[in-house]
Steps between C-alpha positions, in 0.01 A plus 500: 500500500621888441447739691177637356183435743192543370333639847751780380477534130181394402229732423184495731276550196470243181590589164163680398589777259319635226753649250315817225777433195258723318194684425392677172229479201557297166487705287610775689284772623182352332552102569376309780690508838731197579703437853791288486612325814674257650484306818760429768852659553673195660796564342546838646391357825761206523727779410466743744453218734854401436603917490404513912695159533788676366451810709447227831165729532141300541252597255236718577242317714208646406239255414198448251282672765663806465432517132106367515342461291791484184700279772827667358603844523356740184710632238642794645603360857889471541520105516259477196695718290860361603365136443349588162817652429695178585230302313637653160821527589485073543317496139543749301710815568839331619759336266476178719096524536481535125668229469293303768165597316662345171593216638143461700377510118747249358488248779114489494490339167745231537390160554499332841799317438724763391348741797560192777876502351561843500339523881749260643779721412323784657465314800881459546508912472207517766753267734818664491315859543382410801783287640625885482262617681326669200110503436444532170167552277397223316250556185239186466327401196229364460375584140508297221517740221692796427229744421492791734159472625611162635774631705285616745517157648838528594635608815831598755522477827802502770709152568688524841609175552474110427565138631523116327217289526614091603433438141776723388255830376552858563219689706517884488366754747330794320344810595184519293348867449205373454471263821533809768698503821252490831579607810289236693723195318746561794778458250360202301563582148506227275492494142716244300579427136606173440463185205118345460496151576456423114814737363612286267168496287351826652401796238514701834793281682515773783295608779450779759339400796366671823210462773204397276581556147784359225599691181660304190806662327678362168814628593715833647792651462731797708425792421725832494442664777735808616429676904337861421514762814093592604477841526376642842178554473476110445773393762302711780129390442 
């Protein structure tokens, strides 16, 4: 295990957000009116998770109470802004998110085999970052087609740390944005990714699981994530 805790680093609120990419008519001026969004920013949340491990800071603990009824702070608010912020920086407007979102593309439209292959190796990375001490951001896919309206499938969360099963398998810790940190666990955070039963033959041969629910991945990869200084306003909410 590193020295990331969730109890300090997780957000108190799931990954909720509502994301306006744009609003206009088509045509313009006379056309009907279109919104664009998005949902989620767990990318930016993972990040600036890892940002206040850097810093040795806990997050923020303000919960989804404080926010009701959006359950996340509005656009506008400090921690919404800075996360959104992070969110394109792990996708879009950073050399190594760029490249992240690409490869999110490419790796969604390889077959299983080739995306079980190429997941081993990652695994390998995941182990000697954290025998470190580093957390890192993995990016999990779960699409199976390179279009972008079936990226929205995909998802990144924190992994912190990781142990061998008997049978020889690698089970990873993660910090899920959109499985909130509460209070009343007493410290009981526990969220694993680790091989189905069936990975050999699996289309989806991994599996998050936590109390009550299990999601199926195809494969994941590390992504590139670099520590980026919160500005006040965020580090004294």
């Amino acid at each position: 295990m590193t020295d990331f805790s969730p109890e300090r680093y997780a957000f108190r609120f799931r990954n909720a957000f509502k994301n306006a990419v744009w609003s206009g008519r088509i045509p313009p001026v006379i056309g009907r009116k279109y919104h664009l969004t998005t949902s989620g920013r767990c990318g930016g949340m993972a990040f600036a998770s890892l940002d206040f491990f850097h810093l040795r800071t806990p997050v923020p603990t303000l919960d989804a109470k404080a926010f009701s009824p959006s359950e996340v702070p509005p656009d506008g608010h400090p921690l919404a802004d800075y996360i959104y912020s992070r969110q394109l920086h792990s996708m879009l407007t950073k050399i190594g998110g760029a490249h992240d979102g690409l490869r999110f593309l490419h790796w969604s439209g390889l077959s299983s085999a080739a995306l079980r292959a190429k997941t081993t190796g990652e695994e390998h990375q995941i182990v000697a970052a954290l025998d470190r001490g580093q957390p890192v951001v993995l990016g999990l896919v779960q699409a199976t087609s390179r279009s972008l309206r079936a990226q929205g499938v995909n998802h990144q969360v924190v992994c912190y740390g990781y142990r061998t099963t008997a049978r020889g398998d690698l089970e990873f810790n993660i910090y899920d944005p959109n499985e909130p940190f509460q209070s009343s666990s007493n410290g009981d955070y526990s969220v694993i990714l680790r091989r189905a039963d069936d990975f050999e033959r699996s289309e989806f041969p991994y599996q998050v699981s936590r109390p009550g629910r299990l999601d199926q991945w195809r494969g994941f990869f590390v992504m590139h994530y670099r520590p980026h200084h919160p500005p006040n306003d965020v580090l004294y909410l």
